[in-house]
C-alpha positions as CSV (number, residue, x, y, z in Angstrom):
1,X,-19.3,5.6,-19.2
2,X,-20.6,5.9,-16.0
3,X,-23.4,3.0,-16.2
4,X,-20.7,0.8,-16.3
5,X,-18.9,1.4,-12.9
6,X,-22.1,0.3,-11.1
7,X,-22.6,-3.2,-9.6
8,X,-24.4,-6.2,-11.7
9,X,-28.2,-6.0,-10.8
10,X,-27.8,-2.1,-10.1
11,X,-30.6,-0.2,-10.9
12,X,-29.5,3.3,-10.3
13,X,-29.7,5.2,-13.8
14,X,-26.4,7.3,-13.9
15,X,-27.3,10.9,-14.9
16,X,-23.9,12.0,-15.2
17,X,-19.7,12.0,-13.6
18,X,-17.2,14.1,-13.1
19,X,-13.8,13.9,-11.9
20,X,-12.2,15.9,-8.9
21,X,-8.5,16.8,-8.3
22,X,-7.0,15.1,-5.1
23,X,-3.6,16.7,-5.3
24,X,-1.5,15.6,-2.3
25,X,-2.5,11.8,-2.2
26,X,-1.0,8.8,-3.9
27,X,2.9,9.4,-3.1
28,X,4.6,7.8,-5.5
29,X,1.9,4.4,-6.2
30,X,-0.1,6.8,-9.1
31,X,-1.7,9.7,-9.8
32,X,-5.1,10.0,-7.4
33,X,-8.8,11.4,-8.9
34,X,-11.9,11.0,-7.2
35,X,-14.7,10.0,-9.6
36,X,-18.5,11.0,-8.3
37,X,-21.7,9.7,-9.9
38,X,-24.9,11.7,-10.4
39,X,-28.1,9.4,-10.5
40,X,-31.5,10.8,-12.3
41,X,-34.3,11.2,-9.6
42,X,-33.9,14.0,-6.9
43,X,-34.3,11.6,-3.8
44,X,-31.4,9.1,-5.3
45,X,-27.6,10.0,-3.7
46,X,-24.5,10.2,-5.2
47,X,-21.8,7.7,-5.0
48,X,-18.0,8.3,-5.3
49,X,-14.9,6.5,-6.2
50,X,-11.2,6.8,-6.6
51,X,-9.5,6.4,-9.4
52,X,-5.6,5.3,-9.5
53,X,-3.5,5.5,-12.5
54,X,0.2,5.7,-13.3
55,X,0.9,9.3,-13.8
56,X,1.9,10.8,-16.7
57,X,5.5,10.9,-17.4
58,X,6.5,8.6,-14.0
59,X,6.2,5.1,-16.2
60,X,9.7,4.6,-16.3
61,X,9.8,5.1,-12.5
62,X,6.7,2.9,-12.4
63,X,8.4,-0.2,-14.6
64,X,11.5,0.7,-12.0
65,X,9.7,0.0,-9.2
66,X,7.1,-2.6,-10.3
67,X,3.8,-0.4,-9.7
68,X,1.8,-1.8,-11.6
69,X,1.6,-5.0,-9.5
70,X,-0.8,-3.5,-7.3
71,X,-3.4,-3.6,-10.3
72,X,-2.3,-7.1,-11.2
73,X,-2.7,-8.0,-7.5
74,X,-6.4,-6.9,-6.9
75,X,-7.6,-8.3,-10.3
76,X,-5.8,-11.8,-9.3
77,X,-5.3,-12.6,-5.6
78,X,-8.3,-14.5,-5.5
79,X,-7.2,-16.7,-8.1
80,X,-3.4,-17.3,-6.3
81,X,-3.0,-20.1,-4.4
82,X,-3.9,-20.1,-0.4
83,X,-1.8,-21.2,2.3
84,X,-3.4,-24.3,4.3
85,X,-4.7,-22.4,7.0
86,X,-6.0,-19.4,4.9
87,X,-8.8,-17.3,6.2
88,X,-10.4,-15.8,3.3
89,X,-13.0,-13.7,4.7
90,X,-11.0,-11.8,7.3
91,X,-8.1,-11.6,4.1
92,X,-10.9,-10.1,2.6
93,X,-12.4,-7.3,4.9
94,X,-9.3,-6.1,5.2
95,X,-9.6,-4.5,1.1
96,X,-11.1,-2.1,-0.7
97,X,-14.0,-2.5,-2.9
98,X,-12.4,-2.6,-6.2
99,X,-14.5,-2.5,-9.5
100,X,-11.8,-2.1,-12.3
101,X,-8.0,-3.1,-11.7
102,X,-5.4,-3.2,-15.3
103,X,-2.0,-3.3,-14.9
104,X,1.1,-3.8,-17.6
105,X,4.7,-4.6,-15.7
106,X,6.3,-3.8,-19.2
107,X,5.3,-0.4,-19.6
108,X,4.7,0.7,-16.5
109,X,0.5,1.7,-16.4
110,X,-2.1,0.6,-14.3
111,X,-5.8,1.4,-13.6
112,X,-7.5,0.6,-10.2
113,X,-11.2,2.1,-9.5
114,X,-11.8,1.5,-5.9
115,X,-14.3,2.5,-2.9
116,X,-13.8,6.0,-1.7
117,X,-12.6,5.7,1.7
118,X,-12.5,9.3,2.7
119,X,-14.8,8.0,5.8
120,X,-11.7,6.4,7.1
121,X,-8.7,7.3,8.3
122,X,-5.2,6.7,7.9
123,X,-3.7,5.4,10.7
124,X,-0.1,7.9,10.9
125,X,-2.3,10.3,12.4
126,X,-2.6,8.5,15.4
127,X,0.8,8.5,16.2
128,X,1.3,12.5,17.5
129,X,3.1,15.6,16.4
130,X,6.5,13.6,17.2
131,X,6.2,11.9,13.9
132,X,8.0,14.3,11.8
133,X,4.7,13.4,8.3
134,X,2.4,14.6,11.4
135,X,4.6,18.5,11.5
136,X,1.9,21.3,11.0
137,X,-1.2,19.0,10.8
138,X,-4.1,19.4,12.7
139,X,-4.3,16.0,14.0
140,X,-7.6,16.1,16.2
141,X,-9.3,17.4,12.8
142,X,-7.7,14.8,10.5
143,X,-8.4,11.8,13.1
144,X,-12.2,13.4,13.9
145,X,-12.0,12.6,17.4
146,X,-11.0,9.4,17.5
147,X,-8.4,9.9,19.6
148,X,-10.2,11.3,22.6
149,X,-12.1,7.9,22.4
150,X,-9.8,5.5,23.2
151,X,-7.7,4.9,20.2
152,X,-3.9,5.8,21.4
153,X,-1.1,5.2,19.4
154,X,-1.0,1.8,21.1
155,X,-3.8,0.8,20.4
156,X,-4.0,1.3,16.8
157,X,-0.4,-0.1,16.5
158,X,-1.9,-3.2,17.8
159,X,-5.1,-2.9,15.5
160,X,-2.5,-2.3,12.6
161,X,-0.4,-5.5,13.3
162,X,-3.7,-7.6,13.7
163,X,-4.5,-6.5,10.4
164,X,-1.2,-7.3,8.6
165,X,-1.3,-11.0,10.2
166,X,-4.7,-11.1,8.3
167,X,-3.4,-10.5,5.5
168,X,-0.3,-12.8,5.5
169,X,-2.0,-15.5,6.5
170,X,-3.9,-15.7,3.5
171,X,-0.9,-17.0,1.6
172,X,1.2,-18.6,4.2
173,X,3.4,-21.3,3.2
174,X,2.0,-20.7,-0.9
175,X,4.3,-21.6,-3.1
176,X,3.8,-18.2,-5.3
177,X,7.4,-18.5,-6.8
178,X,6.2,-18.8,-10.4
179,X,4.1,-15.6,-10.3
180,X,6.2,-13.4,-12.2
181,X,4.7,-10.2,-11.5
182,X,5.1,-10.7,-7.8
183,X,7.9,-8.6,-6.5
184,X,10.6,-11.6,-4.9
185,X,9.2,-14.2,-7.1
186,X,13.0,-15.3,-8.7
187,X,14.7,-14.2,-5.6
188,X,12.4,-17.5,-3.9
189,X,13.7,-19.2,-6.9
190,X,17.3,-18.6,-6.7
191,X,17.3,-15.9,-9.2
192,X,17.4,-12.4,-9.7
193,X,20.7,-11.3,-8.1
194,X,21.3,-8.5,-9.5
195,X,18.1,-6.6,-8.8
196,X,18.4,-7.5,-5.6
197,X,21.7,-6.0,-4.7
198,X,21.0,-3.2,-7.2
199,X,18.1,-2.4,-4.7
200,X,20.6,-3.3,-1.9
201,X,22.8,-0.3,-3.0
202,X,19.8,1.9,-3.1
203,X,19.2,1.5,0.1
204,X,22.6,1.7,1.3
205,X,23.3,4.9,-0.5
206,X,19.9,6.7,0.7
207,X,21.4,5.4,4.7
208,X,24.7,7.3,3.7
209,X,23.2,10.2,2.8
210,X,21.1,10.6,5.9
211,X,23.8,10.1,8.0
212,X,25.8,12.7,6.2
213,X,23.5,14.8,7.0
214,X,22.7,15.4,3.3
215,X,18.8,14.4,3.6
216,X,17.0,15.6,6.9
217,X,18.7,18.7,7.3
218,X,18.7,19.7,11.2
219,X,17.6,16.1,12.1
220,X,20.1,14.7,15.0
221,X,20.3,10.9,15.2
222,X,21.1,8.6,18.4
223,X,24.6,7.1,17.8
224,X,22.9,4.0,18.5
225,X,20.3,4.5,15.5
226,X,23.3,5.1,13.4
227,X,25.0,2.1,14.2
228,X,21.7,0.1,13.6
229,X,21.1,1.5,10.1
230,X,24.8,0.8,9.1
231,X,25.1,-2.3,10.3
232,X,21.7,-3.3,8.8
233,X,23.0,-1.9,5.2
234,X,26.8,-3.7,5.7
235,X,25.3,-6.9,6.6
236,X,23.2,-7.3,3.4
237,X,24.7,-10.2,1.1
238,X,23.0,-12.4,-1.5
239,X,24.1,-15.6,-0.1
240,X,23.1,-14.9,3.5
241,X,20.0,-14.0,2.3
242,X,19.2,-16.7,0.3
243,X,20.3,-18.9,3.3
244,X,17.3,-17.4,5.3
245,X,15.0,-17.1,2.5
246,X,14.8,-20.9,2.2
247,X,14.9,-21.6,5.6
248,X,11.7,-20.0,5.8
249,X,7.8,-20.3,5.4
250,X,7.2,-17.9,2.4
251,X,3.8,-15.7,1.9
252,X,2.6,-12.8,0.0
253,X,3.3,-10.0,1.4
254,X,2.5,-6.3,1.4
255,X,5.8,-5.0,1.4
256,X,5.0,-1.2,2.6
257,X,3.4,-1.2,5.7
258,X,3.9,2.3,6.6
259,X,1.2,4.2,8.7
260,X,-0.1,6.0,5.7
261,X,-1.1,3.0,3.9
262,X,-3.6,1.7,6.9
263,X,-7.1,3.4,7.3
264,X,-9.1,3.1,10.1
265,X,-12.7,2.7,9.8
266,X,-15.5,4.4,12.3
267,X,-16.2,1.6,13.9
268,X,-12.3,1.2,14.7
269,X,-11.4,-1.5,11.9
């Protein structure tokens, strides 16, 4: 139980745990619990954690989409190699505290217990009540002020971007071909074709049917933003991009670095 999520040399006796429902986060990466810990002795706090897993009935969708690397990823990236240049420590503060991490590509589960980091926050917020995942949200709640202090959208994009170059430069120039749980792995050795377009397609068909007006009812769209996402969809081919693909310096990458998947800590980090 309980005794076991706690550090080696942790001398906190757990008196009991509990799970709590947080409906609402996760998306489509798992289903979300948060996990607190009761200690014996009236003066000794709490601590909390979040617990990840695939959710029931979405493991197809999860061996679909390769989900379960994000388990595999925590419980190995220390042991993949490092680009010449890697900066570990700064790789490093920018990830959760992770204390359990199991993941199976074949049928689709994972586990990952991590730090609760409902101190932080996510860094969409920032961005105003133009960003249509900001509609009907009280933003100067949700960001605690922050805001009003200096962060702008600007400069947390900035903040964000400085981040993700941390991160990629932990593996840049790797050769991390022949990890096979690694989304891109075969397409960096020749292979895998036809997942690739497959995915192609998905994309191409989810463009069509926003600009048919058949997702994002009501939204109107710049003719110029149109021609961009059409041109972006006609334009992907297998050979072209397996021409740039080995023209260029590989790393590992995050591959989802949407505002809702960035947290910013109090101390702006």
């Amino acid at each position: 139980g309980g005794q076991q999520l706690l550090p080696a040399g942790d001398t906190r006796i757990v008196a009991s745990s509990r799970l709590e429902s947080m409906a609402g986060h996760g998306g489509l990466s798992g289903d979300i619990q948060r996990v607190v810990v009761e200690f014996q002795g009236d003066d000794v706090p709490s601590a909390r954690f979040v617990l990840k897993r695939t959710a029931a009935g979405r493991e197809q969708q999860s061996i679909t989409l390769g989900l379960a690397r994000e388990a595999l990823f925590y419980a190995n990236y220390s042991s993949l190699e490092s680009g010449a240049a890697a900066d570990v420590s700064s790789f490093e503060s920018m990830l959760p505290t992770v204390l359990l991490a199991e993941g199976d590509m074949v049928n689709g589960t994972k586990t990952v217990l991590m730090e609760d980091l409902s101190s932080f926050v996510q860094t969409g917020y920032f961005f105003g009540g133009g960003s249509p995942l900001n509609w009907g949200k009280d933003l100067p709640a949700l960001t605690g002020g922050r805001s009003a202090a200096g962060l702008t959208a600007a400069r947390v994009t900035g903040l964000a971007f400085s981040a993700a170059a941390k991160l990629h430069a932990r593996y840049w120039g790797a050769d991390l071909s022949s990890t096979p749980w690694l989304r891109g792995a075969s397409w960096a050795r020749g292979g895998g074709q036809d997942a690739w377009e497959a995915s192609q397609k998905m994309v191409g068909d989810a463009v069509d049917s926003i600009l048919a007006g058949r997702v994002g009812e009501g939204v109107k769209w710049d003719p110029a933003i149109e021609r961009l996402m059409q041109a972006s969809t006609q334009r992907a081919e297998w050979g072209a991009f397996q021409r740039e693909l080995q023209a260029l310096p590989l790393t590992l990458a995050h591959g989802d670095f949407h505002p809702a998947n960035m947290m910013l800590g109090q101390e702006g980090g």
